[in-house]
N, C-alpha and C positions, 0 to 999 in steps of 0.2 A: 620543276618538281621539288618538293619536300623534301631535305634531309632531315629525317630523325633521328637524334639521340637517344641516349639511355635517360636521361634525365626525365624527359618527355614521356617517356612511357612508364617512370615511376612515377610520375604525378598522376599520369590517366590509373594506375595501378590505386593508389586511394582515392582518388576521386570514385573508382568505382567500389570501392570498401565505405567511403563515405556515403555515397547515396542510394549505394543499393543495398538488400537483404539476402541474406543465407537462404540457399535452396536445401532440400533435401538432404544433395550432397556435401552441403555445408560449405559450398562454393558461391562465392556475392554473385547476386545476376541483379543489373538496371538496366532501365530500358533505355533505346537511344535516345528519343525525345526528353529524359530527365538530362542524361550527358547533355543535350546538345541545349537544353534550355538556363541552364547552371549557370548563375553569373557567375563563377568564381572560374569554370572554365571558360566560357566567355573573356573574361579578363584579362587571362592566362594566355590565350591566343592571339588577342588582339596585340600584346604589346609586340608577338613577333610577327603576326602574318598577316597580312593584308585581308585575304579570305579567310574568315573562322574557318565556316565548314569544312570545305575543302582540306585545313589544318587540321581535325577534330579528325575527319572521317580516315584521311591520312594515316595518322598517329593508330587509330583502330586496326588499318587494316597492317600496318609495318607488327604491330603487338600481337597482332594474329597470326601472322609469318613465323615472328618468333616463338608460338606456342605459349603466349603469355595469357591469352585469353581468346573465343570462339564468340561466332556469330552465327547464324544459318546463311540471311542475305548477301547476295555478292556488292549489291550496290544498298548504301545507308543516305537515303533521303526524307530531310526534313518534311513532316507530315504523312510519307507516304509510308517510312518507315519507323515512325517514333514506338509501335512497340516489338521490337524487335531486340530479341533480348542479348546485351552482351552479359555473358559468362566470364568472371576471373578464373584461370585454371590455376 
C-alpha cells in the first residue's frame, strides 16, 4: 500500500487548479479522466510508483480523507469513470 505525503497531495492540489475550472462555488472541479490523462501527472508518478493509477487514485482518495477535496464515486476507474468530477474544497 501507498504511503502518502503532504507533498503529494499539494501537487495533486494544483494540478487540479491547473486543469480544472471554477464552478459556481467558485471551487476548481476536473474530471478524472483530465487528471488521469495529464502527462505532467503521468510523470509525476512514474518516477515513484510502479503503478500510475493505482498511485493517482491513491493520492485522491487519502485527499479525500483529509477533506482536501470530494468525489461522489467510491471506486475512480479509467474509462469507466473519467467523468467523474473531482472538487477542490
Amino acid at each position: 500500500m501507498q504511503v502518502i505525503n503532504q507533498d503529494e497531495i499539494d501537487n495533486l492540489r494544483r494540478d487540479i487548479q491547473r486543469l480544472g475550472t471554477k464552478n459556481a462555488e467558485g471551487k476548481y472541479v476536473v474530471k478524472f479522466g483530465v487528471l488521469y490523462k495529464d502527462e505532467r501527472i503521468q510523470q509525476y508518478f512514474e518516477v515513484f510508483y510502479v503503478n500510475i493509477r493505482t498511485a493517482l487514485v491513491d493520492t485522491l482518495k487519502a485527499a479525500k480523507k483529509l477533506n482536501v477535496l470530494d468525489f461522489q464515486d467510491q471506486m475512480l476507474l479509467k474509462g469507466a469513470n473519467d467523468n467523474a468530477e473531482i472538487i477542490l474544497k
